[in-house]
C-alpha positions in Angstrom: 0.0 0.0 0.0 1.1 3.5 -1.0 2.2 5.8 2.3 -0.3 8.5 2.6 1.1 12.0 3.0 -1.0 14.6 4.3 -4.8 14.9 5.4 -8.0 13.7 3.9 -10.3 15.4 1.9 -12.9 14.6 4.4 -10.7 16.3 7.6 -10.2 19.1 5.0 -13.6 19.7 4.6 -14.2 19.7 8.3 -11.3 22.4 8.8 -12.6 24.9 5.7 -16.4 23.9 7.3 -15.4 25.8 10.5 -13.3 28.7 9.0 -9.9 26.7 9.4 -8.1 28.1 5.5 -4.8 28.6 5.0 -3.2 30.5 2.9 -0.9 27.8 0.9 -2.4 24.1 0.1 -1.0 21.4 -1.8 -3.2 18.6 -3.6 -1.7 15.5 -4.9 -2.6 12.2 -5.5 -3.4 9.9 -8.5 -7.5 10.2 -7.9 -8.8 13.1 -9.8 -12.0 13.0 -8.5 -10.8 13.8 -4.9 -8.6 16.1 -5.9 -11.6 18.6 -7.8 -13.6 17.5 -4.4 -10.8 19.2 -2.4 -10.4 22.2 -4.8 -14.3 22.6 -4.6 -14.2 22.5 -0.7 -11.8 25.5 -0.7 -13.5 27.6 -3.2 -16.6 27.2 -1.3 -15.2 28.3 1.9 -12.9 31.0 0.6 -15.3 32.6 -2.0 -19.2 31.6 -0.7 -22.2 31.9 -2.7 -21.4 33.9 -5.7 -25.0 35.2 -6.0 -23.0 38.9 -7.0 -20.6 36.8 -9.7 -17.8 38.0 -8.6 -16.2 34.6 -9.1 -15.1 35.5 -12.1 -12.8 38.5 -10.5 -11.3 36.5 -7.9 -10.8 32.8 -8.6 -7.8 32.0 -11.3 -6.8 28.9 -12.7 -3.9 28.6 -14.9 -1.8 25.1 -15.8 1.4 23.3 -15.2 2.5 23.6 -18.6 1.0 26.7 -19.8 2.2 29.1 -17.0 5.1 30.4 -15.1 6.3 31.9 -12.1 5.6 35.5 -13.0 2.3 34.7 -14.1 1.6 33.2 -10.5 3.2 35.5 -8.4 1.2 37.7 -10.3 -1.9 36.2 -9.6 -1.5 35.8 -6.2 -0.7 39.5 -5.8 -3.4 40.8 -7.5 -6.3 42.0 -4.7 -9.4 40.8 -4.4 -12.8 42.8 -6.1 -16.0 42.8 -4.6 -14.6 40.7 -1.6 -12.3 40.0 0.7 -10.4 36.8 -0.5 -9.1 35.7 -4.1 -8.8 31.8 -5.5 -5.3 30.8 -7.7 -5.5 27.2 -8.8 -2.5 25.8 -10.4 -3.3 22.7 -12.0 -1.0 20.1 -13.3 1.8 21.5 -10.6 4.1 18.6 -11.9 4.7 20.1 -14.9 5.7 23.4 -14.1 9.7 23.7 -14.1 11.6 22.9 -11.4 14.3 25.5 -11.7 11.2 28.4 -12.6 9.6 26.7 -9.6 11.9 27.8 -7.2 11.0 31.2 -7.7 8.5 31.2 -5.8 9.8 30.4 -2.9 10.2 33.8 -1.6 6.5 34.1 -1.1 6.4 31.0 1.2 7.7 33.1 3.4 5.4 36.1 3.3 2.1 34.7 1.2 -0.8 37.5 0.1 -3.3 37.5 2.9 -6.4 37.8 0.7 -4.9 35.4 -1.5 -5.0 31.2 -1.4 -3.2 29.6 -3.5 -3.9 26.0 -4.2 -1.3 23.5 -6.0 -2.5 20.0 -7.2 -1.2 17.4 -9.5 -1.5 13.8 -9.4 2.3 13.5 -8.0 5.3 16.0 -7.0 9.2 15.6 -7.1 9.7 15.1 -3.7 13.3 16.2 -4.2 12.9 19.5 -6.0 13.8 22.4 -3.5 10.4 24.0 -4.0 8.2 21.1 -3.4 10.0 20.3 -0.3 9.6 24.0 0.8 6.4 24.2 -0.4 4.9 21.2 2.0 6.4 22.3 4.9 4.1 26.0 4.3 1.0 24.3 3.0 -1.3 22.0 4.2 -1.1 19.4 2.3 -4.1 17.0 0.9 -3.9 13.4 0.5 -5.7 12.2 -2.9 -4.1 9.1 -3.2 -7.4 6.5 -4.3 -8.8 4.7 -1.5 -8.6 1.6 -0.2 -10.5 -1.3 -2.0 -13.1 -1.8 1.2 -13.8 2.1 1.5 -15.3 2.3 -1.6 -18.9 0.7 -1.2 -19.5 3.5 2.2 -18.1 6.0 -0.7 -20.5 4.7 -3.6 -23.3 4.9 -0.9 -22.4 8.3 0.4 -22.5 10.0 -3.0 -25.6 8.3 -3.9 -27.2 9.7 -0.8 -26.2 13.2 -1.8 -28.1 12.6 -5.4 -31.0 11.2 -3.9 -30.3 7.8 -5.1 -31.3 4.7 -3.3 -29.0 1.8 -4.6 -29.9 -2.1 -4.1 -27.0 -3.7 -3.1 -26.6 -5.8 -6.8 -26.8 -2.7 -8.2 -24.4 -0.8 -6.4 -21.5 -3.8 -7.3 -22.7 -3.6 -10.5 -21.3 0.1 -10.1 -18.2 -0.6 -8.7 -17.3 -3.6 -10.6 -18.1 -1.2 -13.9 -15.8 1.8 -12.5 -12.6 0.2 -12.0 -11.5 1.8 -9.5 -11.9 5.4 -10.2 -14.7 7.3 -8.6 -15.1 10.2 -11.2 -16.3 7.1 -13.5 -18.5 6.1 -10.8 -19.3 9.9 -9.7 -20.3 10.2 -13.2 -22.3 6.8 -13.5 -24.4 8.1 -10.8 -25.2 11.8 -11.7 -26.9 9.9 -14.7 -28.7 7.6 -12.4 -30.1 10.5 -10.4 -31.2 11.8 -14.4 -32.3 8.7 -15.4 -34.6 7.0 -12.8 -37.3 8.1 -11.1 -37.5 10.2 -8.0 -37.7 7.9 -4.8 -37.3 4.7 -7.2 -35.0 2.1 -6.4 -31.6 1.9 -8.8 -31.5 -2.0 -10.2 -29.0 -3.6 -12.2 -30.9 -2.8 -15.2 -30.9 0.9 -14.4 -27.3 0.5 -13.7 -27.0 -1.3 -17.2 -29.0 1.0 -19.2 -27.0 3.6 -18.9 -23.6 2.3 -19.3 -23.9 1.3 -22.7 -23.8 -2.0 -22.7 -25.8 -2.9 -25.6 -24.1 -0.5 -28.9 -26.5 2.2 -30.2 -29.1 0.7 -28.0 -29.0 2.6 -24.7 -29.4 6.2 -23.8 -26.2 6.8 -23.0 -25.4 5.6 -27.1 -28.7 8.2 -28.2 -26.5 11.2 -25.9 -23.7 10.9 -27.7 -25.4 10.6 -31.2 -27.5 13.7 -30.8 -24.1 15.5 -28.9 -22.7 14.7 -32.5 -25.9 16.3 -34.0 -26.1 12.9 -36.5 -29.7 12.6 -37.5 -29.7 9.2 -38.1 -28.0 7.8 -35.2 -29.9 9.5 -33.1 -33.3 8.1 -34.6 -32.1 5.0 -34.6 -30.9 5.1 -31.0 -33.8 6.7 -29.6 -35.8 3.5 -32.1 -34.3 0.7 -29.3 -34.6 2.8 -26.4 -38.2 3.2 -26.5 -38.8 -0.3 -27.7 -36.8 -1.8 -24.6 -39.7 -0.2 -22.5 -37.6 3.0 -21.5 -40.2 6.2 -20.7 -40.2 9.1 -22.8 -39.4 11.4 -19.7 -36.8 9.3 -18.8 -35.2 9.5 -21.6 -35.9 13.6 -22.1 -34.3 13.9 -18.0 -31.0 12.4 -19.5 -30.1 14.3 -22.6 -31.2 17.6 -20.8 -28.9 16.5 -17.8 -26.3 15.8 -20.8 -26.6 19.6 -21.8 -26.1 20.8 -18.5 -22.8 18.9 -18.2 -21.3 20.5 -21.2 -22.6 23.8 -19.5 -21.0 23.4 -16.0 -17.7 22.5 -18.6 -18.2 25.1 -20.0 -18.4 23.8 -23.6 -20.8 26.6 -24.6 -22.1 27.1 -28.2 -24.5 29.3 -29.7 -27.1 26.9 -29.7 -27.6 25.6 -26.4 -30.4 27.9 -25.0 -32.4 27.4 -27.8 -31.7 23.7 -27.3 -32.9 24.0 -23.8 -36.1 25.4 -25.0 -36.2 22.9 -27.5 -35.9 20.4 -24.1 -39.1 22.5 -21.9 -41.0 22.1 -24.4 -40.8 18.7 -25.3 -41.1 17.6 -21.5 -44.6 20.0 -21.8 -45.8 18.0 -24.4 -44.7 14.8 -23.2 -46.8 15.5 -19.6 -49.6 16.5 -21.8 -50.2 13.1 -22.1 -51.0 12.0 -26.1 -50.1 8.4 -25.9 -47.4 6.1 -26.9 -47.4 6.8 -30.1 -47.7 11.0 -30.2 -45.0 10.7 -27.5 -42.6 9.5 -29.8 -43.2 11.4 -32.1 -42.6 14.5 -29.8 -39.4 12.8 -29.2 -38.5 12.5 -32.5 -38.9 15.7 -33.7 -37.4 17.4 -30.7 -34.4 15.5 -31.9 -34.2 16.8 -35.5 -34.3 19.9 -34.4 -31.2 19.4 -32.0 -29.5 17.6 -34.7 -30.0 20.5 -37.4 -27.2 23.2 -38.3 -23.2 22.9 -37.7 -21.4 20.5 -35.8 -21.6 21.7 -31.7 -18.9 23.6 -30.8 -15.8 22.2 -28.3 -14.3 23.8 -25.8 -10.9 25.5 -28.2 -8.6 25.8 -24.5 -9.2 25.6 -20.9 -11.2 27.5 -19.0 -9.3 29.9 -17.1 -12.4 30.1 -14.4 -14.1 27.6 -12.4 -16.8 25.1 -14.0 -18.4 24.6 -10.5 
């Protein structure tokens, strides 16, 4: 087993809970998922609600490989606007250069009080002179992935905060599926929570139905047909969906919860509120109640329209702001 270095992400989100945020953290580890969990636990202490946007202002994230020293010291010596404390996330710390590293260690010694500045990477160079400054400032976050028997408490705990009630075949079915990593499984669940009914019970089948299993014949196969706006595919998809029994709204709940990923993402396109229009009122329709038959065909044309025009625009570079 793999020494853990640092604390939890759960004992960091009791410190941040009660006002306990330093100035200087340092997440690492090879489980992604944590490691955004961490980040988010900061942000929401440090910057609260952002009801007035002012997120944008005050929380920067830059890249291992795309930025410097200057460009961080920078950052972190900018002041806040509209509040008291500022964000810097440097992502992919392992790839910023060791000897360009070292110039920030300066401000170890004297860090921005309104500022906190957050490193995280899946792994450091425990040898480089910065790093080893850098851990004895910060608090430092273990993301390292956890132990083979934590994960069923883990699967159950997320689920709980997506409303999701998991029978216990269903929830191996989960973890067996995710290998291991828990943004898979994070994002296995958060369509779960889109796809089933409120207060229903997941099954295998549930579980199943949207992992693919069965090519161009589940909804997670019509998502990405209709992402790719190809008419066709999307048709045919949506064909063997509806004939394995699947509901209408069903259906509708997970390529609307599919938009609002590529929103959070920040994968924006100049069609995507008229595609969320094109999603109300198809779910108005569909609770008008016109049968099996009309309901499919609301379906169907809601999908040509989402399918018409260009090919959806991608994300050209990373966001230099928070998706969360």
């Amino acid at each position: 087993m793999k020494k853990r270095e640092g604390i939890s992400v759960s004992e960091l989100k009791r410190r941040v809970g009660i006002g306990e945020c330093a100035p200087l953290y340092l997440i690492v580890g090879e489980e992604g998922w944590l490691r955004d969990e961490a980040v988010a636990a900061i942000r929401a202490a440090i910057m609260g609600s952002d009801e007035a946007n002012v997120w944008v202002f005050n929380d920067d994230m830059v890249y291992g490989d795309e930025t410097d020293a200057a460009e961080i010291l920078t950052l972190c010596n900018t002041l806040p606007l509209f509040t008291t404390r500022r964000l810097v996330v440097v992502r992919h710390v392992e790839d910023v250069r060791a000897k360009d590293a070292e110039r920030l260690l300066p401000y170890l010694d004297a860090p921005v009080e309104t500022t906190c500045l957050i490193l995280t990477g899946k792994k450091v160079d425990g040898r480089a002179k910065f790093f080893q400054a850098y851990k004895k400032s910060a608090v430092v976050v273990d993301c390292e992935p956890l132990d083979a028997m934590a994960v069923p408490a883990w699967i159950r705990a997320q689920a709980a905060t997506l409303g999701l009630s998991l029978d216990e075949p269903a929830r191996q079915q989960l973890q067996e599926s995710g290998s291991g990593d828990l943004g898979v499984l994070r994002r296995e669940m958060e369509k779960l929570a889109a796809y089933v009914a409120q207060g229903a019970v997941v099954t295998v089948a549930d579980v199943e139905a949207v992992q693919g299993a069965d090519t161009g014949g589940t909804v997670w196969n019509l998502l990405d047909a209709v992402r790719r706006k190809e008419r066709a595919s999307s048709l045919r998809s949506l064909g063997k969906v509806l004939e394995a029994g699947e509901a209408p709204l069903k259906v509708l709940g997970l390529l609307a919860w599919g938009w609002r990923q590529d929103w959070k993402a920040r994968r924006f396109s100049d069609d995507m509120l008229r595609d969320f229009e094109q999603f109300r009122d198809a779910d108005s329709r569909l609770k008008g109640g016109g049968g099996r038959g009309q309901d499919r065909l609301v379906m169907e044309r809601m999908l040509l329209n989402l399918c018409r025009g260009a090919a959806r625009a991608t994300r050209a570079r990373r966001p230099s702001a928070p998706a969360r």
